[in-house]
Structures are given as C-alpha cells and as structure tokens.
C-alpha positions in Angstrom: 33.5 12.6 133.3 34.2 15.9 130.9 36.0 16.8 133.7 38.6 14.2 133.4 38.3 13.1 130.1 41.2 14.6 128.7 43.6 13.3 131.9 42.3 9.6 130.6 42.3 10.0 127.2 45.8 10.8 127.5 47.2 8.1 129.7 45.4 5.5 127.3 46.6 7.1 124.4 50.6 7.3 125.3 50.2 3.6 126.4 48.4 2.9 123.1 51.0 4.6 121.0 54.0 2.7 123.0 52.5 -0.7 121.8 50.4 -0.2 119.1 49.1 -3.9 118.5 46.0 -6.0 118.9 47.4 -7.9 121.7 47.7 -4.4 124.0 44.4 -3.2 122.5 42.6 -6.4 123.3 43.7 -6.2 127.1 42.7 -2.4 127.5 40.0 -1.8 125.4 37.6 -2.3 128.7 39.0 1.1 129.2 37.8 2.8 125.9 34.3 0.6 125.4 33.2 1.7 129.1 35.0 5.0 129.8 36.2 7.0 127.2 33.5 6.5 124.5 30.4 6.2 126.6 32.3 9.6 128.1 32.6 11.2 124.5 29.4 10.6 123.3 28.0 12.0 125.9 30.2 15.3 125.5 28.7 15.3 121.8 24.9 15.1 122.3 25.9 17.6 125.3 27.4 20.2 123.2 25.0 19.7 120.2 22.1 22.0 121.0 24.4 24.6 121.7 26.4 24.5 118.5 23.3 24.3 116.1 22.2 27.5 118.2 25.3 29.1 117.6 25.3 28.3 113.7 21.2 28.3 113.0 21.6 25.0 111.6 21.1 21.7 113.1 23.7 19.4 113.6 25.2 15.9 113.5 27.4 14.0 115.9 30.6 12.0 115.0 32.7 9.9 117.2 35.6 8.4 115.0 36.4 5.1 115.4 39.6 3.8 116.7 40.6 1.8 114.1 42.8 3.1 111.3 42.3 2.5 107.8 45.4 1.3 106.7 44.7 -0.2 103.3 46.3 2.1 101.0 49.3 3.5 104.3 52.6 2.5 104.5 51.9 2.7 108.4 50.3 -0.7 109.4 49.6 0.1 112.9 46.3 -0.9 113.4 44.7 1.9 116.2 44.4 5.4 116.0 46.3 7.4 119.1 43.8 10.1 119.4 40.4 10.5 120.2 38.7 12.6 117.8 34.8 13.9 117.4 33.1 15.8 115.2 29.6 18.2 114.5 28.9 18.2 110.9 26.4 21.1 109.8 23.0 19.7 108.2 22.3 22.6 105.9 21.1 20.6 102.9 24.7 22.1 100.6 26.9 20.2 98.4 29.2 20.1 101.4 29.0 21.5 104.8 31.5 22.4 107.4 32.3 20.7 110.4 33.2 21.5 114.0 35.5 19.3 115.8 37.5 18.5 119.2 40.6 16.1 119.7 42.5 14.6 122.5 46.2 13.0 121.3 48.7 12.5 123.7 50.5 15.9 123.9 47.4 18.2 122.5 43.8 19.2 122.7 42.5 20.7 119.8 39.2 22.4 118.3 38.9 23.7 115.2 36.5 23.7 112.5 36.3 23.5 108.5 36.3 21.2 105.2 39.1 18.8 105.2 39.1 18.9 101.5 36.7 20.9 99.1 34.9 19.0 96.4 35.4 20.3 92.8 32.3 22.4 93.0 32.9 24.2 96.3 37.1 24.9 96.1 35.6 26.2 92.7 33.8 28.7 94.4 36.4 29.0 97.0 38.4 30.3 94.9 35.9 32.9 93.0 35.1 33.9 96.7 38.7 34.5 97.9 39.9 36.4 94.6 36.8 38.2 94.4 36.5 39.0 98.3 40.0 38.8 99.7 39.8 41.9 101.9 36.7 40.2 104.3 37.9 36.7 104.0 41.7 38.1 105.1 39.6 40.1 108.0 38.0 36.5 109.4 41.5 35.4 109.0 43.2 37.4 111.2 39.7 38.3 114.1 40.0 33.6 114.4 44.0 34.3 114.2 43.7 36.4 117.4 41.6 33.6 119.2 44.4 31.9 118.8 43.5 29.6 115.4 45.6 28.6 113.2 45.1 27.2 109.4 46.3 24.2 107.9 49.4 24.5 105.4 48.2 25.0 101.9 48.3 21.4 99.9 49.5 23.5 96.7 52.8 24.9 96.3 52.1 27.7 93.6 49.4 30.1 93.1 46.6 28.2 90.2 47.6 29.6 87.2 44.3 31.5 86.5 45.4 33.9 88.9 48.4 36.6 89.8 51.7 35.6 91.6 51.6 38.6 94.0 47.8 37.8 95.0 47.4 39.3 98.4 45.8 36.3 99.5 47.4 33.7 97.4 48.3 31.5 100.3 44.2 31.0 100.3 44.4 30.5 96.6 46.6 27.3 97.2 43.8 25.6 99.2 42.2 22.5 98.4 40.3 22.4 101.5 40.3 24.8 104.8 40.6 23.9 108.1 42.0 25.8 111.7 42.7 24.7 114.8 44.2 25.7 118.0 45.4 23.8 121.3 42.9 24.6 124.1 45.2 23.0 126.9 43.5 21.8 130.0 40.7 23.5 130.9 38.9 23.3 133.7 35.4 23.4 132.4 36.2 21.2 128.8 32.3 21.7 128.0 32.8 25.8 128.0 35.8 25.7 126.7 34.9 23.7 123.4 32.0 26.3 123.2 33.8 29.1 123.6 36.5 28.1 120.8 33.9 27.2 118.7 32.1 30.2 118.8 35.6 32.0 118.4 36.6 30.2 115.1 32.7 30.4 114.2 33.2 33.3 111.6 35.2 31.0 109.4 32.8 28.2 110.0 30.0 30.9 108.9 31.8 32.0 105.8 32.2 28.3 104.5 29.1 27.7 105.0 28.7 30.7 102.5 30.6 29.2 99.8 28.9 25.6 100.1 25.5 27.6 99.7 26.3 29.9 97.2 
C-alpha cells in the first residue's frame, strides 16, 4: 500500500477539506478506518527499526488522530486534512526529538525536531547556539543542502541577554526547532522517508544533544 498511499491520502484529503463536516466524514470514513490508517501504521512499525538504528536510540510510533482539537480555535472545523505520523526518540531526556512524515493535499513532508522547547531545554538552546554558533550554523546549511528547511522563528527580536548583530540570532529567536522539506512522489515512499531522515539526522542528533546535556 506505501506504494499508493500518498495518491489516496490525497484524493481523501481534498474531498475532506471541500466539506469539512461530520455528515461527509461519516459517509467516508470506511476509507480512512480500513485503508489509510491500517496503511500508515504499518508504514510506522516498518520504518521503526530502521530509524532507532540510525539514531542509536529506540523509538516510538505516532499516528495522529483525525480529529482536531478545536476547543480554544477560532476554526471549528472538526477533521484534520492531513495525515500526519510521527517517531519520538526514547532517550530517557527532559524532552526528545521527533521524526516525522506528512501527507496534506498539495505536499509530502518529512522533517524532524521539537515543536516547542520546554523552559529547561530552549535554555540550553540558547547557551548551545551562542556558545557554539559556528557547528550548529555548519548542520544548518550540510540539512539546508538536502533540501530542509527551518520553521520561522516565533520571536521577532534577538532575547535581550544577547547582541543584535549575533551571527546566528535568527536561532536565538527560537522557541522550538523544527525543518522540513517536500519529498514529492516518490516511487519507493519507504526509502525515501529513510533517506530524508537520515539527511536531516544531524540536526535530529544535535537536539538530542541539548535535551541530554
């Protein structure tokens, strides 16, 4: 099914967003419960192994659910209009990285990171990247030229504790540290995951650094 899971994912997914409602979820979810999760699950414990070799660390599997949590959103619309899985690392930190893979309707993305840093880790985030900046830049640009991308800093000024002109103050206005890139439509999904993966894997490496340290 890896094969075509993306094709799938997709058609459901643009559907889903066109009439985002329980009455349209109700009548399709046949295609979710029996195709698309049994088919994602199986792409998780199938890439598993091979992801806590590539980190030295075992790992655990996610599959999100499709509901939204719309409690505290403006945006009532009840199902999510993505498929989205995730590996967390199990290596007994305060807070440990993740890899992850996505299928929305116009993108296929794998990335890897900490969506948002807890006090004691963007702490050290910070000591790391003002204390460091040359090597953590370097892992910057070697992921950049796989083709990863990071996530827009969430501050708009540099903390005051440190300079203006910081070479790596865009870093500095982090609260949490997470890249991506859009892997298409591979042929082989499976090898292509793992190949992104390992690609992004020296940023994946370095948080797991900071969580430790």
């Amino acid at each position: 099914m890896s094969d075509t899971l993306i094709q799938t994912a997709q058609a459901f997914y643009a559907q889903l967003a066109a009439s985002n409602a329980k009455p349209w979820w109700d009548g399709n979810r046949a295609t979710y419960d029996t195709v698309l999760k049994p088919a994602a699950l199986a792409l998780l414990d199938d890439l598993a192994p091979d992801l806590a070799a590539l980190v030295d660390a075992s790992v655990t599997s996610k599959l999100f659910r499709p509901h939204r949590d719309v409690r505290f959103s403006k945006d009532k619309t009840p199902y999510k209009t993505h498929l989205h899985m995730m590996w967390s690392l199990d290596i007994g930190a305060r807070q440990s990285p993740v890899f992850f893979f996505g299928i929305g309707t116009d993108d296929v993305t794998v990335g890897t990171g900490m969506m948002g840093f807890d006090k004691p880790v963007l702490a050290d985030w910070r000591k790391f990247v003002d204390l460091d900046h040359k090597r953590i830049l370097g892992i910057v640009d070697r992921i950049g030229d796989h083709g990863f991308r990071l996530r827009e800093p969430a501050l708009k000024r540099i903390p005051p504790a440190y300079p203006a002109d910081h070479p790596a103050g865009h870093l500095l206005r982090m609260k949490g540290c997470v890249a991506s890139k859009d892997i298409g439509q591979p042929g082989d999904l499976r090898g292509a995951i793992l190949d992104a993966c390992r690609d992004v894997s020296p940023l994946t490496n370095l948080l797991v650094q900071i969580a430790e340290a």
